[in-house]
DODRENDREN-263898 format. One record per residue (C-alpha): x negated, y negated, z negated; chain; residue in one letter; residue number from 0. Coordinates in steps of 0.2 Angstrom, whole numbers, plus 5000, padded with zeros to 4 digits. Example, Ala and Ser with C-alpha at 12.3 -4.5 7.8 and 13.67 -1.06 7.14 Angstrom:
# residues 2
4938  5022  4961  A  a  0 $
4932  5005  4964  A  s  1 $
# end
This chain:
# residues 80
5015  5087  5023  A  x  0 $
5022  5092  5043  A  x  1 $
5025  5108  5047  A  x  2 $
5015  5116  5058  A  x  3 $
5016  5114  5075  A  x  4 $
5023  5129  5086  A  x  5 $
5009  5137  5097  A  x  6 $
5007  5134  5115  A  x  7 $
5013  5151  5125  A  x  8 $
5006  5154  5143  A  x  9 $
5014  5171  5141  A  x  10 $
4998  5180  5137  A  x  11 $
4989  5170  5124  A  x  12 $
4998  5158  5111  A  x  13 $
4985  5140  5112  A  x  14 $
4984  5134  5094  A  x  15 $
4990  5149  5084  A  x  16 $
4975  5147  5073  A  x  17 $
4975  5130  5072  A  x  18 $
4971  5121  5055  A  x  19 $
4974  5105  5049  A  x  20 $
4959  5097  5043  A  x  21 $
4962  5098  5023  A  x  22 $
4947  5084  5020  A  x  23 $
4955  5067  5011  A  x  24 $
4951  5052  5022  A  x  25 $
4935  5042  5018  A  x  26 $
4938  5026  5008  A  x  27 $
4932  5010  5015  A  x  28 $
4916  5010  5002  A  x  29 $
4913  5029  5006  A  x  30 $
4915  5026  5026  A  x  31 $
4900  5011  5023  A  x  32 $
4889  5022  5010  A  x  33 $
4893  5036  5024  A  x  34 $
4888  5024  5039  A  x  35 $
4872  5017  5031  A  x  36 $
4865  5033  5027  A  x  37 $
4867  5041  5044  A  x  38 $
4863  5024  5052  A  x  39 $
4877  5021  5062  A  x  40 $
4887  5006  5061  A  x  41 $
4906  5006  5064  A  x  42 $
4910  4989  5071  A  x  43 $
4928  4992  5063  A  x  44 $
4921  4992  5044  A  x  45 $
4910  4977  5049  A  x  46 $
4923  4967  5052  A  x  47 $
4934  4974  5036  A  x  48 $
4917  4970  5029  A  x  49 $
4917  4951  5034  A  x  50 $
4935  4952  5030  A  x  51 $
4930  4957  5013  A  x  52 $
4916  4946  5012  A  x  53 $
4925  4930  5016  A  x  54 $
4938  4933  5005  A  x  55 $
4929  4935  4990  A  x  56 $
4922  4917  4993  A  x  57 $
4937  4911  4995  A  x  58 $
4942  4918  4977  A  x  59 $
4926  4912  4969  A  x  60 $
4929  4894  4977  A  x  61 $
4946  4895  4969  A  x  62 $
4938  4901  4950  A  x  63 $
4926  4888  4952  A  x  64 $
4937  4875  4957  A  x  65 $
4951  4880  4942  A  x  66 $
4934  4881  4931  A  x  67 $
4929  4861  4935  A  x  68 $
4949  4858  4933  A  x  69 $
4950  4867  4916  A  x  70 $
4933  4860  4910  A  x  71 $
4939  4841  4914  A  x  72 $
4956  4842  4908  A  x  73 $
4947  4850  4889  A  x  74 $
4935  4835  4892  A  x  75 $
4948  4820  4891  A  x  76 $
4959  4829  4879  A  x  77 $
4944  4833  4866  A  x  78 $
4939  4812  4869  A  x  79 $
# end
């Protein structure tokens, strides 16, 4: 955690004495997009973590399907 920041004096009122830092957690990527649907607004950042997301996940079920077809033909010509 940092230490708190020292306040501002003008000499007759200390700016930011009473300052807090917020104590909230930061939102997961699934919480910021169940968060962002409900209150409509879309955050073009997560869209693209999103599409990020989305096209990754292709790529790993084109890879299991690919090792799948490798691992189903290999048993084939060993089993006759």
């Amino acid at each position: 955690m940092q230490e708190k920041v020292t306040p501002f004096n003008t000499g007759k009122i200390l700016i930011g004495s009473a300052y807090v830092r917020d104590a909230r957690p930061e939102l997961t990527a699934s919480e910021e997009i169940i968060q962002s649907a409900l209150l409509s607004n879309s955050s073009p950042r997560r869209i693209l973590i999103s599409a990020a997301a989305i096209a990754s996940a292709a790529l790993y079920s084109a890879a299991f399907v690919t090792a799948f077809y490798v691992a189903a033909s290999v048993f084939k010509s060993l089993k006759g």
